[in-house]
DRENGULO-37073 format. One record per residue (C-alpha): y, z negated, x; residue in three letters; residue number from 0. Coordinates in steps of 0.2 Angstrom, whole numbers, plus 5000, padded with zeros to 4 digits. Layout:
DRENGULO-37073
   c2   c3   c1 code pos
    Y    Z    X  ALA NUM
...
This chain:
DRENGULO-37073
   c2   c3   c1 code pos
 5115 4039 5346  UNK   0
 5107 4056 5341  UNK   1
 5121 4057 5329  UNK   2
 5135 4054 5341  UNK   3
 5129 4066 5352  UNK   4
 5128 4081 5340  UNK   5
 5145 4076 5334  UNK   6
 5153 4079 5353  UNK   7
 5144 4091 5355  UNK   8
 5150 4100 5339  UNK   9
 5165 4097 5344  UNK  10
 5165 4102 5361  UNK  11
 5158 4121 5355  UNK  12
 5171 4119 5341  UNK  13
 5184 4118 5355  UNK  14
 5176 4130 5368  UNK  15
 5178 4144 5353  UNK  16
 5195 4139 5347  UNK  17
 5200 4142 5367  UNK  18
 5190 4159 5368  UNK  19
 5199 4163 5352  UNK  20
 5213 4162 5361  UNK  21
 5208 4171 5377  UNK  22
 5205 4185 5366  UNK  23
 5221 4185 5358  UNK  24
 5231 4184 5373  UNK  25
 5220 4198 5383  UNK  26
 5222 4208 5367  UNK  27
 5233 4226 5367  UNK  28
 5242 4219 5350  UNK  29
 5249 4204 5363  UNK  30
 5255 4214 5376  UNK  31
 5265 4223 5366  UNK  32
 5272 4209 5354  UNK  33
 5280 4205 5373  UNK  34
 5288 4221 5376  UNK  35
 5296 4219 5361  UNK  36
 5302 4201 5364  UNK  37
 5307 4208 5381  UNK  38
 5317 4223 5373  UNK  39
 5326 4212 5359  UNK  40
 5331 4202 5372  UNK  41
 5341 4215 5380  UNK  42
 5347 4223 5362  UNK  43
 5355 4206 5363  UNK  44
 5362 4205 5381  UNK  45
 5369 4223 5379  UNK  46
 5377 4216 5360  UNK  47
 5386 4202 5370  UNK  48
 5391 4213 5382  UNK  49
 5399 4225 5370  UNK  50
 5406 4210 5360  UNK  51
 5415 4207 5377  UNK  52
 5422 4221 5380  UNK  53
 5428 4224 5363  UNK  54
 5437 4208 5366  UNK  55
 5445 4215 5381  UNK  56
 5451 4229 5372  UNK  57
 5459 4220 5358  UNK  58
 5469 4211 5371  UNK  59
 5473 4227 5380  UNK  60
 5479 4234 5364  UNK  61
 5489 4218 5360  UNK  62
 5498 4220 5376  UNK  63
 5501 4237 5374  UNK  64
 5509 4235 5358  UNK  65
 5519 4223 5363  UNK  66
 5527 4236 5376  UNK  67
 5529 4248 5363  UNK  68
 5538 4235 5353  UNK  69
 5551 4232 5368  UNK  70
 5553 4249 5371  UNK  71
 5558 4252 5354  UNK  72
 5570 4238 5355  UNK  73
 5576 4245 5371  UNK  74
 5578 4261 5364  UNK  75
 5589 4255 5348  UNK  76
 5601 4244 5360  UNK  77
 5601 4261 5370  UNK  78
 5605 4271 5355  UNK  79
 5620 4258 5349  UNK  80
 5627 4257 5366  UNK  81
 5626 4278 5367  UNK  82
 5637 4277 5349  UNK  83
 5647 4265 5355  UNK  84
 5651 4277 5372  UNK  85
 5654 4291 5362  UNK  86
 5666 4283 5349  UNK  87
 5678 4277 5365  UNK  88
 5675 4296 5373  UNK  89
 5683 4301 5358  UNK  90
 5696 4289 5354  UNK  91
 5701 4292 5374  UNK  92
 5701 4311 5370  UNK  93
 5712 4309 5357  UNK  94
 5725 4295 5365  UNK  95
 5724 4307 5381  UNK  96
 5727 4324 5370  UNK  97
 5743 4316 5359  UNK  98
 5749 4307 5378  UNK  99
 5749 4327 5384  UNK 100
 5757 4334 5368  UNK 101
 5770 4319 5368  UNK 102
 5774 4322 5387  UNK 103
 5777 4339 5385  UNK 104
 5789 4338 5372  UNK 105
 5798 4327 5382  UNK 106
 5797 4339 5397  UNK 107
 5805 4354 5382  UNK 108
 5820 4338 5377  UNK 109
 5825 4337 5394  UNK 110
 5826 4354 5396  UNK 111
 5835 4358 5379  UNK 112
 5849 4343 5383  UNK 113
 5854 4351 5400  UNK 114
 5856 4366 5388  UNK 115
 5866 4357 5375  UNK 116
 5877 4350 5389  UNK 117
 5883 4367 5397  UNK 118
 5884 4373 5380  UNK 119
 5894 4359 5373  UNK 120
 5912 4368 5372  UNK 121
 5903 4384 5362  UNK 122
 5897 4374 5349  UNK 123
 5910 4382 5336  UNK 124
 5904 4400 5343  UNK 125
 5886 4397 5337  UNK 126
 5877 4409 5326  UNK 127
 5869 4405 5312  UNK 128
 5851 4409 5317  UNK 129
 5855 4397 5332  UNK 130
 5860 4383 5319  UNK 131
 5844 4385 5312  UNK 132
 5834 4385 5326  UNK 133
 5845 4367 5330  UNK 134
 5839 4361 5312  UNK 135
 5820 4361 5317  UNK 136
 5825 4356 5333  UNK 137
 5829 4339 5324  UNK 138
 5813 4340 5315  UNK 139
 5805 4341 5330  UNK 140
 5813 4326 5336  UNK 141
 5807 4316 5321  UNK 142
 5790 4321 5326  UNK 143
 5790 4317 5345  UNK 144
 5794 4299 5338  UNK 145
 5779 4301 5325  UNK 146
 5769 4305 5340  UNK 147
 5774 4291 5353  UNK 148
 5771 4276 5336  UNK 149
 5754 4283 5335  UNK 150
 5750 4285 5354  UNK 151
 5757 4266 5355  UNK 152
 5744 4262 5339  UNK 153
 5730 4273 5340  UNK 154
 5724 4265 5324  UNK 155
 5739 4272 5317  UNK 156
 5733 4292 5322  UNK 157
 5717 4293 5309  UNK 158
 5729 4290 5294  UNK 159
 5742 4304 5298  UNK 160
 5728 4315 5307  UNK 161
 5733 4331 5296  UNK 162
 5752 4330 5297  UNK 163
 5748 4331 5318  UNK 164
 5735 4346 5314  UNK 165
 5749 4357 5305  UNK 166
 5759 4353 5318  UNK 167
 5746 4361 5330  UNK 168
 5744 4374 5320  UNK 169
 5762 4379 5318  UNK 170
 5766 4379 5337  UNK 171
 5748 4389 5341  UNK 172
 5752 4406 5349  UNK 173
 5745 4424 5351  UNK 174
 5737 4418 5368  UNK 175
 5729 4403 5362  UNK 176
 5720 4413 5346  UNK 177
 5714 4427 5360  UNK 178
 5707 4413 5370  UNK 179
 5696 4407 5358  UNK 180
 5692 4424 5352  UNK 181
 5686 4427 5371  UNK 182
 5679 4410 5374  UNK 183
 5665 4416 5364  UNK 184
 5663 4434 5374  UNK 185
 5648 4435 5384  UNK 186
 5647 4437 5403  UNK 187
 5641 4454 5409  UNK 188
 5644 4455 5428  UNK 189
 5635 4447 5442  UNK 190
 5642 4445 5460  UNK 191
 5626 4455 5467  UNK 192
 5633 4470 5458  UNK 193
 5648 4474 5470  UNK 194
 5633 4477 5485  UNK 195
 5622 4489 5471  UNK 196
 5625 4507 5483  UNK 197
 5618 4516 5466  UNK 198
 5632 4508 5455  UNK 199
 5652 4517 5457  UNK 200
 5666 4510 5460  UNK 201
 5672 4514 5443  UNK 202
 5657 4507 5434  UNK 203
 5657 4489 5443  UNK 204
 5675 4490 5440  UNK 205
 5673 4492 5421  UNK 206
 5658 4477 5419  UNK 207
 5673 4468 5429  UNK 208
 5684 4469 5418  UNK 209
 5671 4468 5402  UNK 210
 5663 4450 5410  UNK 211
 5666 4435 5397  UNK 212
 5672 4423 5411  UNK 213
 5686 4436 5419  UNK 214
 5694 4440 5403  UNK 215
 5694 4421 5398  UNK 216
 5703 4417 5416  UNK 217
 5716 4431 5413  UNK 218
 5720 4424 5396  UNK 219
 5719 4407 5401  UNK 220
 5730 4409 5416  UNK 221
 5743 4422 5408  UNK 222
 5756 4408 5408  UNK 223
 5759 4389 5413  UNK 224
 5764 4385 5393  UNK 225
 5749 4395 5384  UNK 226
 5738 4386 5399  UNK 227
 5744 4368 5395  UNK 228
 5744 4371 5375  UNK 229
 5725 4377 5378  UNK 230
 5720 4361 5387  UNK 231
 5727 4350 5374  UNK 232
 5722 4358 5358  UNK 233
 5706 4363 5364  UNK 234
 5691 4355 5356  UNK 235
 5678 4343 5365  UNK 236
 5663 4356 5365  UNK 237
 5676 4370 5368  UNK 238
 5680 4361 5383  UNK 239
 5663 4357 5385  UNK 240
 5660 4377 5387  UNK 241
 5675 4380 5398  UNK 242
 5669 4367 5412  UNK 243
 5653 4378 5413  UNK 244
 5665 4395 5415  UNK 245
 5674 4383 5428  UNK 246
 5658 4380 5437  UNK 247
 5651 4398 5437  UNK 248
 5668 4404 5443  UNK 249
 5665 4391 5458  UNK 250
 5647 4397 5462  UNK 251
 5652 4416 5460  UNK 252
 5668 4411 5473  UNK 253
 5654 4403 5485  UNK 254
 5641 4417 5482  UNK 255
 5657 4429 5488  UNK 256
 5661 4419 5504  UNK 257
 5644 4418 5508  UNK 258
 5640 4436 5505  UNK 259
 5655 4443 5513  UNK 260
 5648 4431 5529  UNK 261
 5634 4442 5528  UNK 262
 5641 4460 5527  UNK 263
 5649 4454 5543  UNK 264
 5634 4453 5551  UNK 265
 5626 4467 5545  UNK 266
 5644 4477 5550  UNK 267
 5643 4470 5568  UNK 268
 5624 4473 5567  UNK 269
 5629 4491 5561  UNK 270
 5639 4493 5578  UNK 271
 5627 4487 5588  UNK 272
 5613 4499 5582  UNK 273
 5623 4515 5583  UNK 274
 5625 4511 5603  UNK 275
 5607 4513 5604  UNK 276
 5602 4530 5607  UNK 277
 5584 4529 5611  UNK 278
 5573 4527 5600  UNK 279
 5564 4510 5604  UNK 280
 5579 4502 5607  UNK 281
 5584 4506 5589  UNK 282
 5568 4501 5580  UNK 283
 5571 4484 5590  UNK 284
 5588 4483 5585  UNK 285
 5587 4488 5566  UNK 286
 5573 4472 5566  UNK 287
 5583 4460 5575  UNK 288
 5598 4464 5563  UNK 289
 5586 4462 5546  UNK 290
 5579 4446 5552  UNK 291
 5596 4439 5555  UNK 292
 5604 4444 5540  UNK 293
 5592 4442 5528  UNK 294
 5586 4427 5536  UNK 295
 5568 4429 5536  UNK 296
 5552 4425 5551  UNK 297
 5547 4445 5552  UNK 298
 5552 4464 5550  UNK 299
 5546 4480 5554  UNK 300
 5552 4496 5553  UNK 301
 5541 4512 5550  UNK 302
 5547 4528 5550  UNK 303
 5539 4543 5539  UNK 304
 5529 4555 5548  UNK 305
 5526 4570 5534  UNK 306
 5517 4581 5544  UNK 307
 5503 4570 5548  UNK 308
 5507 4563 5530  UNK 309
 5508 4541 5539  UNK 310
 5520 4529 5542  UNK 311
 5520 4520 5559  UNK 312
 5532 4509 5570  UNK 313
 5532 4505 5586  UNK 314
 5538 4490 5587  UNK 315
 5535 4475 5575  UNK 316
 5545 4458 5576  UNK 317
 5530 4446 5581  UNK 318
 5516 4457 5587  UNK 319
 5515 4468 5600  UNK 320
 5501 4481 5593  UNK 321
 5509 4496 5585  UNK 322
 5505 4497 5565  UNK 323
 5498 4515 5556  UNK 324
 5497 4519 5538  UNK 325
 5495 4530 5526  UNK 326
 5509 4536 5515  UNK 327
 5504 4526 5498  UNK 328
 5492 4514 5508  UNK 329
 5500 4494 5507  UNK 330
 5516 4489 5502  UNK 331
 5525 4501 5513  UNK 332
 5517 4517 5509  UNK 333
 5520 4514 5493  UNK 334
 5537 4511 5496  UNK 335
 5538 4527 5507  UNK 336
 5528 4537 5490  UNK 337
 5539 4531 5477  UNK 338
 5556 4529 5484  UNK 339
 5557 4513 5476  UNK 340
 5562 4492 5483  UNK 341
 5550 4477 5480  UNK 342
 5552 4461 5481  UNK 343
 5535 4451 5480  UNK 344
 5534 4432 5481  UNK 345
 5518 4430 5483  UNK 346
 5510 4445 5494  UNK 347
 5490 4440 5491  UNK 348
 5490 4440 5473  UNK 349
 5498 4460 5474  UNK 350
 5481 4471 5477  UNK 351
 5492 4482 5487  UNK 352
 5495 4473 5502  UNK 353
 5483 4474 5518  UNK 354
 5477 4457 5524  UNK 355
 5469 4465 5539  UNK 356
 5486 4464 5549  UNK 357
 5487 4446 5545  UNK 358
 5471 4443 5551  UNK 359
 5473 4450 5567  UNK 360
 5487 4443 5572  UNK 361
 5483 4426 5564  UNK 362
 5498 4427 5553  UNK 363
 5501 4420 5536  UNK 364
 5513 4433 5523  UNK 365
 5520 4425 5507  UNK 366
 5534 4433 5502  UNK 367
 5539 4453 5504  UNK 368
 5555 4462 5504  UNK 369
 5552 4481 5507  UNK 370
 5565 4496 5506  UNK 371
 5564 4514 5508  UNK 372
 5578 4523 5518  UNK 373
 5580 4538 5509  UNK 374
 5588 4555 5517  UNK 375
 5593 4562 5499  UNK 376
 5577 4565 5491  UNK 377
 5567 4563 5506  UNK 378
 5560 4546 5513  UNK 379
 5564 4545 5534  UNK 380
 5557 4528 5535  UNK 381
 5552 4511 5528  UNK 382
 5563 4490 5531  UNK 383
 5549 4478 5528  UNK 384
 5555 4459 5529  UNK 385
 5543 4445 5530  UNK 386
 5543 4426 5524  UNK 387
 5561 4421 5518  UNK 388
 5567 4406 5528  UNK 389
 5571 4396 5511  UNK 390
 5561 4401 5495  UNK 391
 5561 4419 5490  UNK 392
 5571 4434 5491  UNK 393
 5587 4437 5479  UNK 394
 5593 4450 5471  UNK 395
 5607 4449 5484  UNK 396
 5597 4452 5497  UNK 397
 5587 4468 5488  UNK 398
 5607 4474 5490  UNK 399
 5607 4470 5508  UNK 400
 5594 4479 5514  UNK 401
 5599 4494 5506  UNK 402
 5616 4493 5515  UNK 403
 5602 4490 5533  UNK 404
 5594 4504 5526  UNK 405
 5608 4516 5524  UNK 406
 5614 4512 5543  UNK 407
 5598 4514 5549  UNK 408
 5595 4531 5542  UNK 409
 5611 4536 5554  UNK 410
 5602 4527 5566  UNK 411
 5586 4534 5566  UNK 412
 5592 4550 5564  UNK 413
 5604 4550 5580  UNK 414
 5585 4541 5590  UNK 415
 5575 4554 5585  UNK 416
 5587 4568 5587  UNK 417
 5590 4561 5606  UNK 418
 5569 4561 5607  UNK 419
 5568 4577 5602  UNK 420
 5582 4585 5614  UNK 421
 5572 4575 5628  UNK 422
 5557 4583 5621  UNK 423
 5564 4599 5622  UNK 424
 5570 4596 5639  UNK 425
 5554 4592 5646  UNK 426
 5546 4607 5638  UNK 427
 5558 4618 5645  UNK 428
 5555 4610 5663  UNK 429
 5536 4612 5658  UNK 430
 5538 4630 5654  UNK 431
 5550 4635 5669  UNK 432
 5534 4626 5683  UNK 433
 5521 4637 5673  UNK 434
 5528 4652 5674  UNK 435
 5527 4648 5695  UNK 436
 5510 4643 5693  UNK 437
 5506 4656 5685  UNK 438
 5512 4669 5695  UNK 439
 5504 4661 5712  UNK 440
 5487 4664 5702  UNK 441
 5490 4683 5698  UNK 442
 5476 4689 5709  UNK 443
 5462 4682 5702  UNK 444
 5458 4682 5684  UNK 445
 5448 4669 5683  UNK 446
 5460 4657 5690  UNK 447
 5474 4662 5681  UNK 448
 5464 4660 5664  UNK 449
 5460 4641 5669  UNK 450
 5475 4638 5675  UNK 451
 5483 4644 5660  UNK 452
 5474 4634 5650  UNK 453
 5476 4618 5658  UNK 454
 5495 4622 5655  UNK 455
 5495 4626 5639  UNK 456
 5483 4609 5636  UNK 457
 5496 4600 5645  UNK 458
 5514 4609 5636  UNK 459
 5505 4602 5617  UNK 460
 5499 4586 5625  UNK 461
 5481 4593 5617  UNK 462
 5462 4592 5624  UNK 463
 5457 4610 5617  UNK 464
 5465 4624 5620  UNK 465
 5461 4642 5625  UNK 466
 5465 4657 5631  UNK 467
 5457 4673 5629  UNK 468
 5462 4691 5641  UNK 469
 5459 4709 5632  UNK 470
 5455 4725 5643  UNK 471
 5442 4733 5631  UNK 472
 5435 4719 5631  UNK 473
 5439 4699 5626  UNK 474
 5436 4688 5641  UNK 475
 5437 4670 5639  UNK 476
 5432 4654 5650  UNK 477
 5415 4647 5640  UNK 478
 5410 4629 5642  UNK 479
 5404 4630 5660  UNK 480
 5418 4635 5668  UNK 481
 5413 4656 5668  UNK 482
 5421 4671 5663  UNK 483
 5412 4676 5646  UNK 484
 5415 4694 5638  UNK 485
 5414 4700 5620  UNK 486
 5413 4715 5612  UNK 487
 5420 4715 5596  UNK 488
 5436 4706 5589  UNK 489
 5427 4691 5583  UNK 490
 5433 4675 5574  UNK 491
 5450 4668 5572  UNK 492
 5454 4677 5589  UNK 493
 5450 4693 5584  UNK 494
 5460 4693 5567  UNK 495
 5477 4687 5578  UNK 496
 5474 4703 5589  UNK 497
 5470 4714 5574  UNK 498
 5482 4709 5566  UNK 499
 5495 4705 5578  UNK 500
 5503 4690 5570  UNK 501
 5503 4672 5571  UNK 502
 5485 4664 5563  UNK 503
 5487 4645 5557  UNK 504
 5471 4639 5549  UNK 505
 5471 4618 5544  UNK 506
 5453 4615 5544  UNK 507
 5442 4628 5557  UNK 508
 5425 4624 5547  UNK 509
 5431 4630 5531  UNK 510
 5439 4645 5536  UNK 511
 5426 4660 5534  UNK 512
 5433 4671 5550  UNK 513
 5429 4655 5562  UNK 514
 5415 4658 5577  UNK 515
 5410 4646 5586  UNK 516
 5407 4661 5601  UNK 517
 5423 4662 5604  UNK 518
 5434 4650 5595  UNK 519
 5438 4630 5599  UNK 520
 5424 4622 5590  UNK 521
 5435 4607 5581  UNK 522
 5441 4601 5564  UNK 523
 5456 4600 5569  UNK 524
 5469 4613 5564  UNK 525
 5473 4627 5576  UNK 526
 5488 4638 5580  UNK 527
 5482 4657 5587  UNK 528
 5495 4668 5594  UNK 529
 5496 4686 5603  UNK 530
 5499 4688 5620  UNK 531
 5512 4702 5621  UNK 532
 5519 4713 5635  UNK 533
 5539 4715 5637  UNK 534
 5532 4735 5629  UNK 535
 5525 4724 5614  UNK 536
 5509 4729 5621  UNK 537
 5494 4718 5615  UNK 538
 5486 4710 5632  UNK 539
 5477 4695 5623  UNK 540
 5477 4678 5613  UNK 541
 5479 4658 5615  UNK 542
 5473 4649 5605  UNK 543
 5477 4627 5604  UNK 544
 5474 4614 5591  UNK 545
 5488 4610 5580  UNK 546
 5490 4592 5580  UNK 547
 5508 4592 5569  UNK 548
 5497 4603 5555  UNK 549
 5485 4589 5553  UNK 550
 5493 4584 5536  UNK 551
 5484 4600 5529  UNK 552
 5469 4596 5536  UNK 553
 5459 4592 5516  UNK 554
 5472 4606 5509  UNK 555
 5468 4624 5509  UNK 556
 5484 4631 5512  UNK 557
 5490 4635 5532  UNK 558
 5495 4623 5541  UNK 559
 5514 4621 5546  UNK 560
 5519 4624 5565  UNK 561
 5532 4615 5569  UNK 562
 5550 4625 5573  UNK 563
 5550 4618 5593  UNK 564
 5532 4620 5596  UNK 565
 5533 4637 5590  UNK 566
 5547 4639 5603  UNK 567
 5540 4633 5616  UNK 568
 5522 4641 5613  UNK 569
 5531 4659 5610  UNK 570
 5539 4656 5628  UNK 571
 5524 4650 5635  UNK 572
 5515 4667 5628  UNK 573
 5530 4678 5637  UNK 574
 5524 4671 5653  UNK 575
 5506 4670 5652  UNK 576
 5506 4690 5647  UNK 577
 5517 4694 5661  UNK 578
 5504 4686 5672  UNK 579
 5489 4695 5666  UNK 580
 5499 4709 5666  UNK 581
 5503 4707 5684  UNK 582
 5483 4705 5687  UNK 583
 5477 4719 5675  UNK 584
 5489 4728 5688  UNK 585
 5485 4720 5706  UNK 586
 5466 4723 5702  UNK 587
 5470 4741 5695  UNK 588
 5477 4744 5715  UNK 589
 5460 4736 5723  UNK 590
């Protein structure tokens, strides 16, 4: 029993240590790890199937596709052989249709010649002997006519005697046929926009006329109905191939024409209408309404040239209401205005000119630009700007049109602003004749008559700075305040005009080194300085106004220019203003 017992027992422990063996094993780092690896062969091998499928699916793709391939091909050749098999009827209709045209005009000559032989019939015996001869290739003739209609009836027949019908051909070809091919080939050197060119005489578009590949062929062509109808049947597949495109551009020149000439009749009628206008916003509105219907675009605008204050600006733009100023060379229509030259832009955001300010404000969109100068000579009166082309982009028919709106607007413009300056003038003149009244209700006080004065002459040059200064020994001047202020010495710009005695135009007050502040308008504007003299040329004083049409010269450091009516009117204003101070000098000298 002892034994028994140890046995179990021995191997019950043999047991419990092969169980902690393995307990060990499997708690061990070595085992965890053998498990990762199962764990990653395991999806080596799922990704490997995987692949393996979509491999397969690829083959079968690719199996498919080639099969397309291999119909297309297929479909391709039967294309190919029923293409050859088009082209060979083409050609064996080409030739049955060029022998039925050779044979049916030489029946078209038989007839003719028999009605000749029968009035001729009893002159036989009279005949020359040229004429005889010309009746024995007649026969010959008649032989081949015969020829001809065998091989019409059996086309087959035609491939065998090819070369006796081909020096038949070329016996009968004439003068005008050989120039017609000689000119077929000329190349074509007019274009229908040409004829609307203002730059380009009448003389030099007549000669590219008559130069152009397509006109000569026509006038060869169409010389007579016999060297027309023997072109036509000699003529070649390609040759005729060729001609249909002279044919087509003929038709296209014909309709460009017809639409064109459509055109010039409304820009004639427009023309009309614009000269009726005589002021000068009337004409702006009329000149835009005219561009935008004949050169079919949304917008236009019309500046004019302002060279004394060196800007471009309109008054009136097709689609806002704001009135537009630029700089002569600033945007697309400065530079216009700068270079005397047309543009044509289709796509106005990629030019680095163009000002996308405007389109901002108004909440606008510009893609396409047509802009022209309108040229006086040399000289640049004013800018057409035309806006977003209705359908796609502008042509160079339409760079031909505008010119032509732009030569009838310089007339137009000029007439407007001649009419504004004549009511300008007017006015001035109405202003000058109510001043001198003023003026001589205020002769008995000086101070009085030097503020009125001066709100007069503020008033005549539509300016907010102007003085004027009364000498007696003295200069006396209204200062800021509203007094009468004295000075000694004949200071500043003032004091040189008196010195001097003449007319003083400086552009820019702060760099000129004779300006005081004391005495003179305290501006950066230009001003104008001009003697005060008595009917005895006797020097009584000085006014002195800013110069708004010299402000051009403002960064130059030349004098500024005084415009020829403003000088007028300021040298009448001066005769007035003198005789009144004169008449005060005098009442006071009688208190």
């Amino acid at each position: 029993m002892s034994k028994l017992q140890e046995s179990n027992t021995f191997e019950n422990n043999k047991k419990y240590k092969i169980k902690t063996d393995r307990s060990t094993q499997m708690a061990s780092p070595k085992s965890k790890e053998f498990d990762v690896q199962e764990n990653l062969v395991k999806k080596l091998n799922d990704n490997y199937k995987n692949q393996q499928k979509e491999l397969e699916k690829l083959h079968s793709i690719m199996g498919n596709k080639e099969d397309q391939i291999r119909k297309l091909q297929d479909l391709v050749k039967l294309q190919q052989k029923e293409i050859d098999r088009l082209t060979h009827i083409n050609e064996y209709l080409m030739q049955a249709n060029q022998t039925k045209l050779s044979i049916l005009r030489d029946e078209r000559q038989l007839n003719q010649g028999s009605k000749s032989n029968v009035k001729n019939k009893n002159h036989k015996s009279l005949m020359p002997l040229e004429k005889k001869s010309n009746k024995l290739s007649d026969d010959n003739t008649q032989s081949i006519k015969l020829f001809r209609r065998q091989t019409f009836r059996n086309p087959t027949l035609m491939k065998f005697h090819q070369e006796e019908v081909d020096t038949f051909k070329s016996e009968r070809n004439t003068t005008g046929s050989s120039n017609f091919y000689d000119i077929l080939q000329q190349e074509d050197c007019f274009r229908t926009n040409a004829i609307l060119n203002i730059q380009l005489s009448d003389e030099d578009a007549t000669t590219q006329y008559n130069q152009d590949g397509t006109v000569s062929l026509m006038k060869v062509l169409l010389d007579s109905e016999e060297i027309f109808s023997e072109i036509i049947q000699s003529i070649s597949a390609q040759k005729l191939s060729f001609l249909f495109d002279k044919f087509k551009r003929i038709m296209s020149d014909h309709q460009q024409l017809f639409i064109l000439v459509l055109r010039l009749k409304k820009i004639v009628t427009g023309a009309l209408q614009m000269n009726t206008s005589v002021l000068l916003d009337d004409a702006l509105q009329n000149i835009i309404d005219k561009c935008i219907d004949c050169l079919e675009c949304d917008r236009a605008s019309c500046f004019i040239v302002d060279q004394a204050k060196k800007e471009l600006w309109t008054r009136v733009a097709k689609g806002t209401s704001t009135t537009i100023r630029l700089q002569i060379g600033q945007g697309l229509a400065g530079f216009v205005a700068q270079n005397h030259t047309i543009l044509n832009i289709e796509d106005a955001y990629r030019d680095q000119r163009f000002n996308t300010q405007q389109d901002a404000k108004n909440n606008y969109k510009t893609k396409t630009l047509l802009v022209s100068p309108i040229l006086d000579g040399d000289k640049c009166v004013g800018v057409l700007q035309c806006v977003n082309k209705s359908n796609g982009f502008f042509t160079k028919a339409d760079e031909a049109l505008l010119q032509i709106m732009a030569e009838f607007s310089k007339s137009v413009l000029k007439n407007a602003l001649n009419h504004d300056a004549q009511i300008l003038i007017q006015n001035k003149l109405r202003h000058i004749i109510k001043t001198g009244i003023i003026l001589q209700g205020k002769q008995d006080n000086m101070v009085e008559l030097l503020l009125s004065s001066e709100e007069r002459l503020r008033s005549l040059m539509n300016v907010d700075h102007a003085k004027v200064i009364y000498m007696d020994n003295y200069l006396y001047h209204i200062n800021k305040d509203g007094k009468m202020t004295e000075t000694q010495n004949l200071l500043g710009i003032v004091g040189k005009c008196i010195e001097e005695q003449q007319i003083v135009a400086v552009s820019n007050c702060y760099t000129s080194p004779i300006f005081n502040p004391n005495i003179d308008i305290e501006t950066n504007m230009p001003i104008i300085c001009m003697p005060l003299k008595t009917q005895s040329h006797q020097i009584i004083g000085a006014i002195q106004v800013v110069n708004v049409k010299g402000i051009g010269n403002i960064s130059s450091h030349s004098d500024a220019k005084i415009n020829s009516i403003d000088l007028d009117m300021l040298e009448l204003f001066c005769q007035h203003c003198a005789q009144s101070l004169l008449q005060c000098k005098l009442h006071k000298q009688q208190l």
